[in-house]
C-alpha positions as CSV (number, residue, x, y, z in Angstrom):
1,X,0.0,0.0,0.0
2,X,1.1,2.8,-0.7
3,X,2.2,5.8,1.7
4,X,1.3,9.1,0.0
5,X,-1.5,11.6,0.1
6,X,-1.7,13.0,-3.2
7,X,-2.7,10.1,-6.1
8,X,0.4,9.4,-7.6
9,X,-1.1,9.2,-11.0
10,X,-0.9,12.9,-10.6
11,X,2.6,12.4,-12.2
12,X,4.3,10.8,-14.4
13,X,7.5,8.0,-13.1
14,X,10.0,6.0,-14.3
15,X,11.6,2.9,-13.1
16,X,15.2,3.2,-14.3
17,X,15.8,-0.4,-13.1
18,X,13.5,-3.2,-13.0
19,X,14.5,-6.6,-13.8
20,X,10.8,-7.2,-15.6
21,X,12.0,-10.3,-17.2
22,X,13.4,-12.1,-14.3
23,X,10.7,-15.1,-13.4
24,X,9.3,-13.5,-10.2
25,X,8.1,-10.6,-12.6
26,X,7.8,-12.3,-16.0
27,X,4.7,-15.1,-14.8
28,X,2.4,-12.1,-14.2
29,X,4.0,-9.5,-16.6
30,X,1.2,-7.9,-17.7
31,X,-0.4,-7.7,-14.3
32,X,2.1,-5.9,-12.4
33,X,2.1,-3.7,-15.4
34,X,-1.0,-2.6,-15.3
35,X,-0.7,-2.4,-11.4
36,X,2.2,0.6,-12.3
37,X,0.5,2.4,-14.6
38,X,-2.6,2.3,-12.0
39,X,-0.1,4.2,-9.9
40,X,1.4,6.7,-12.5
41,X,4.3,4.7,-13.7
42,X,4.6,5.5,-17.4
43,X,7.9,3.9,-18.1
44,X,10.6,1.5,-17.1
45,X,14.2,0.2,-18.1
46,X,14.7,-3.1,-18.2
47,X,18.2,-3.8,-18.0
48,X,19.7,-7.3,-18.9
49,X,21.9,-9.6,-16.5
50,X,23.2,-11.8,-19.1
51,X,23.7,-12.7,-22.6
52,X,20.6,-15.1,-22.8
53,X,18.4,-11.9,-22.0
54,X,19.2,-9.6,-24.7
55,X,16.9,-11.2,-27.6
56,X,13.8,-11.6,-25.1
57,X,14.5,-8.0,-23.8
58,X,14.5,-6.8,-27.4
59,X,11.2,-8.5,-28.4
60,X,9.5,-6.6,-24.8
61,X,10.6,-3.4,-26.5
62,X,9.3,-4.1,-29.7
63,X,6.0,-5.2,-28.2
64,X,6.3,-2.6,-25.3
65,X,7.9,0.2,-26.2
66,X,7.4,2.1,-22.7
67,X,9.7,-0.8,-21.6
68,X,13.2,0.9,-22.2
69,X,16.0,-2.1,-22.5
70,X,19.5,-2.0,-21.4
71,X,21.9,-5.2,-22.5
72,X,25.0,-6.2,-20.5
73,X,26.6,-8.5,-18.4
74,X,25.9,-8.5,-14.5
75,X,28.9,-9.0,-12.7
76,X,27.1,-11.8,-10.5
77,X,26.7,-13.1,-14.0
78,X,30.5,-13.2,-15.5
79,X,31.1,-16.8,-14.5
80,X,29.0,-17.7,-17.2
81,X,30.5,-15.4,-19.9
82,X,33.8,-14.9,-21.8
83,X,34.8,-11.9,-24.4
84,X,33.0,-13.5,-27.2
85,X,30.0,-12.9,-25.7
86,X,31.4,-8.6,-25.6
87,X,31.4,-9.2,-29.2
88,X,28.1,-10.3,-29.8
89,X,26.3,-7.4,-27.6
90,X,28.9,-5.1,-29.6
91,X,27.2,-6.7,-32.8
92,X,23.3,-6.5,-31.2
93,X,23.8,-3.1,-30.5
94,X,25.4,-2.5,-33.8
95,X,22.1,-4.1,-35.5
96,X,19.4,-2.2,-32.8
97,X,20.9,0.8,-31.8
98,X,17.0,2.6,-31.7
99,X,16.1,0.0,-29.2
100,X,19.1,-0.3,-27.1
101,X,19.4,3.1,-24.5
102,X,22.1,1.4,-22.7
103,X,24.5,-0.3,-21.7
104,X,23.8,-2.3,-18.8
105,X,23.9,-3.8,-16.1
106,X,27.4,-3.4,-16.0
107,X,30.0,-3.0,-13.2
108,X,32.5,-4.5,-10.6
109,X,30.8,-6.5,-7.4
110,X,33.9,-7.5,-5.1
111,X,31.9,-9.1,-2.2
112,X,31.1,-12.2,-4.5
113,X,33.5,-15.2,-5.0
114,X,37.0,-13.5,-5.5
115,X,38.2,-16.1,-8.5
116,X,35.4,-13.8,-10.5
117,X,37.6,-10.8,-10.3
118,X,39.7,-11.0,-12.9
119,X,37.2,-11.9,-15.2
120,X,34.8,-9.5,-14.0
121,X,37.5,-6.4,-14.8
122,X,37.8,-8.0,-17.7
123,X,34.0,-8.0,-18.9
124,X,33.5,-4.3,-17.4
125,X,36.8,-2.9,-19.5
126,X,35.6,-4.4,-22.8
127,X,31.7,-3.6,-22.3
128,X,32.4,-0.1,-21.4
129,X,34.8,0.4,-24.5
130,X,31.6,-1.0,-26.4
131,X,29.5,1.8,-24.9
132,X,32.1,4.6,-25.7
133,X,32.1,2.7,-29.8
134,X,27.8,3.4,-29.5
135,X,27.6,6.3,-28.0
136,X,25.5,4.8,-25.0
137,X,25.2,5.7,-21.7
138,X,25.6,2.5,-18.8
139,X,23.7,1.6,-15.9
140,X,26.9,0.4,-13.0
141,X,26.1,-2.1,-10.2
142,X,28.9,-1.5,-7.9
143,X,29.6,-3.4,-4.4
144,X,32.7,-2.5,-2.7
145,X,34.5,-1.7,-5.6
146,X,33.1,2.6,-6.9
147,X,37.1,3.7,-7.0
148,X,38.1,1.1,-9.2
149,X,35.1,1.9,-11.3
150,X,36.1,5.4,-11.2
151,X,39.2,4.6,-12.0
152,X,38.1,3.0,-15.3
153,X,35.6,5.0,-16.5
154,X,38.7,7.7,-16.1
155,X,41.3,5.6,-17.8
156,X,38.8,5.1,-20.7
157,X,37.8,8.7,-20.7
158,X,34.5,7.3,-20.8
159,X,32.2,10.5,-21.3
160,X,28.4,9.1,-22.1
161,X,27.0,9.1,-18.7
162,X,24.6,7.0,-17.3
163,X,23.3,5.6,-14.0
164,X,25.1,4.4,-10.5
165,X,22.9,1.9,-9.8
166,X,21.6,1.4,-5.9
167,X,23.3,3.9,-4.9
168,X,23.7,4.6,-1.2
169,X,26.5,6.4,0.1
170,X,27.8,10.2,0.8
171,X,27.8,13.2,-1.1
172,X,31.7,12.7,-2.0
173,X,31.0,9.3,-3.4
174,X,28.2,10.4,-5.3
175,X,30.1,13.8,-6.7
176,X,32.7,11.6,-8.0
177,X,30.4,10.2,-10.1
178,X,27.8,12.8,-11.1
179,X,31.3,15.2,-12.0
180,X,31.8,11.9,-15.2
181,X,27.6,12.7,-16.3
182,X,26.1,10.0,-14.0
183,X,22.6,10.1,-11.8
184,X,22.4,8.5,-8.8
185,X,20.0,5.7,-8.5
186,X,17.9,6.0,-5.8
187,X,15.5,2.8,-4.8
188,X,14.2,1.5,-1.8
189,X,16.8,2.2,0.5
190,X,16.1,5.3,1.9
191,X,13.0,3.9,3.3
192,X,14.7,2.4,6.0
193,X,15.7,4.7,8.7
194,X,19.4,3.3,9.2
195,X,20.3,4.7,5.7
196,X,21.2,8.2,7.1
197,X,23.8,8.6,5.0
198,X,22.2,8.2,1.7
199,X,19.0,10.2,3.2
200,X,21.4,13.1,4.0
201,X,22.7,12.8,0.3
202,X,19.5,13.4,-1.0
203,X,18.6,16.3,0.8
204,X,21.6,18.0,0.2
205,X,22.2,17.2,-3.5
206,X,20.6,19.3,-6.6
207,X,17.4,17.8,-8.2
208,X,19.0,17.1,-11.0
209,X,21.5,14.5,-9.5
210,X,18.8,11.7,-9.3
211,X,16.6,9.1,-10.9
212,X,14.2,6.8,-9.6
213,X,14.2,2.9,-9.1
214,X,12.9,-0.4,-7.7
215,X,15.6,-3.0,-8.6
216,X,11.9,-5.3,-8.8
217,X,12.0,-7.8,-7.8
218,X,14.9,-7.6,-5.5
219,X,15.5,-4.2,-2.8
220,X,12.5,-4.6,-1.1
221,X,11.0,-1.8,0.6
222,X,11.2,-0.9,4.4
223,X,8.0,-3.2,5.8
224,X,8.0,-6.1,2.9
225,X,11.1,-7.5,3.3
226,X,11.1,-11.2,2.1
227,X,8.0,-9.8,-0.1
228,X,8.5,-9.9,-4.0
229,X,9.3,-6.1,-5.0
230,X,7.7,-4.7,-8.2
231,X,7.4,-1.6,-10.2
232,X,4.9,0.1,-8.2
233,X,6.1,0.7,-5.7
234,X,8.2,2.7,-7.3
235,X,5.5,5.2,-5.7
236,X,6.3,4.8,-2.6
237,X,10.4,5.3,-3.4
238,X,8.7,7.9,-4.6
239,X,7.1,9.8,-1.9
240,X,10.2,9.3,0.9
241,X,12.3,10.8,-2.1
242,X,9.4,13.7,-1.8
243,X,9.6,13.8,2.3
244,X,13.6,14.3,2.1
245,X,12.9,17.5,-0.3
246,X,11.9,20.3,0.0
247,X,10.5,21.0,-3.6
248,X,7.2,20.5,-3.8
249,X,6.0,16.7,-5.3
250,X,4.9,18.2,-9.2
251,X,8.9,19.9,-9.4
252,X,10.2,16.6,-7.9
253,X,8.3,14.2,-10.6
254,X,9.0,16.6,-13.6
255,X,12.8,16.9,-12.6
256,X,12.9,13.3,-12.5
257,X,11.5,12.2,-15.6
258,X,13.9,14.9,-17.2
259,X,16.7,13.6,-15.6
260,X,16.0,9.7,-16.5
261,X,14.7,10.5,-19.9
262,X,18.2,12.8,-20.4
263,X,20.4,10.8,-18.8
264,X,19.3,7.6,-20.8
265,X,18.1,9.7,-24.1
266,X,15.1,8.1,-24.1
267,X,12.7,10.8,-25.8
C-alpha cells in the first residue's frame, strides 16, 4: 500500500531499473504492469543480466515500447561469460541501436567469489569500451568496488554518462560520479531509517543529480522485506524521495522524468 496523500497518478514516473523479465516478474507480466500504470508509472528500463536476455529483452521493446532495455553483463553473471559474448552485444547493438538506450547492467561487485575478479575487470573494460564505440550511456552495479570503477571510466575517458545503480552512500561518493555525467540511483533504500547517510545525500544534492528505481524484484522496501518487489512501488520510493525534499512533489516528478529521460536519451 502505498504511503502518499496525493494520487500518484498525478505524475508521471520511471523505473530506471527493473528486472521485468526475471521469473518473479515475468509469470504475471502484464499484471504488475498494469498495477504501475494504476499508480502513474509511465515507463521503465529493463536492463539485462546476461547474454541469454538480450533477444527476449528486445522483443518486450518491440512489443512494449514504454519498456526501455539496457543489454550487458551483471557481474554476479561473468562466471557464465567470456569476451565473445562482448562481441556479440557489440554486434546487437550495432544491429538495434534505436532499441538499445544502454549499456547495462554493467559494473564490478567485489563481495562475490574473489576467483570472479579477474574476469569481471575483464567484462567491465571491454563492455564499457563498447558503450564509448555506441555512444550509450551505462547503468553500474557496484559493491565494494566505486574507485576502481572510477578509476576506469577515467582511464577510458569514458564521457556518455549513465546511472550508478543502488546507490547509497555520501555526497563525496556520489560527486565523484555525477562530475563523469552519472545520476544516482535511488530505490528502496532510503525507506529504512538506518540509511542516514544516503538520506542526508539526497537532501543536500541538486534535483538534477537523481533518478528513480525499484531494482523489482529484489530491494524490497522498508515493511516487505522477504516480499517480491515490483514496479509500483516505485511510488512509494517515490514519496520518501518527496519527504527528504523540499521542492514540492509536481517539481520533484518533472525533474525526475527529465533527468531519467536525459540521462538515458530516451525521448
Amino acid at each position: 500500500m502505498s504511503l502518499i496523500a496525493e494520487p500518484a497518478k498525478s505524475f508521471r514516473l520511471i523505473d530506471s531499473h527493473c528486472h521485468f523479465d526475471l521469473p518473479e516478474l515475468a509469470r504475471q507480466q502484464n499484471i504488475y504492469w498494469q498495477q504501475a500504470q494504476q499508480v502513474g508509472v509511465a515507463a521503465l528500463v529493463i536492463p539485462a543480466v546476461a547474454h541469454t536476455a538480450w533477444t527476449n529483452l528486445l522483443k518486450l521493446h518491440a512489443e512494449q515500447p514504454a519498456w526501455h532495455v539496457a543489454l550487458g553483463i551483471h557481474p554476479w553473471w561473468a562466471a557464465e561469460h567470456t569476451l565473445l559474448n562482448v562481441e556479440r552485444l557489440d554486434q546487437l547493438i550495432r544491429q538495434h541501436a534505436d532499441n538499445v538506450c544502454a549499456v547495462g547492467e554493467i559494473g564490478l561487485d567485489f563481495t562475490i567469489a574473489e576467483n570472479t575478479f579477474v574476469l569481471q575487470q575483464q567484462l567491465f573494460e571491454s563492455q564499457l569500451a563498447v558503450a564509448t564505440k555506441h555512444a550509450k550511456p551505462v547503468i553500474l552495479h557496484h559493491r565494494k568496488s566505486q574507485p576502481q570503477l572510477l578509476a576506469e571510466l577515467k582511464r577510458q575517458r569514458f564521457h556518455q554518462g549513465g546511472i550508478l545503480h543502488a546507490f547509497s552512500g555520501s555526497q563525496q561518493q556520489a560527486k565523484a560520479f555525477l562530475d563523469l555525467g552519472f545520476k544516482l540511483g535511488i530505490g528502496g533504500t532510503i525507506t529504512y531509517q538506518r540509511a542516514q547517510k544516503t538520506r542526508n545525500t539526497v537532501q543536500k544534492l541538486p534535483p538534477n543529480s537523481f533518478v528513480l528505481e525499484t531494482d523489482a524484484p529484489a530491494m524490497p522496501l522498508a515493511g516487505s522485506q522477504g516480499e517480491i518487489n515490483t514496479p509500483a512501488r516505485l511510488v512509494d520510493v517515490f514519496d520518501m524521495f518527496c519527504q527528504l525534499r523540499t521542492e514540492s512533489r509536481a517539481e520533484l516528478a518533472a525533474a525526475l522524468w527529465q533527468n531519467t529521460t536525459d540521462v538515458l536519451r530516451l525521448m
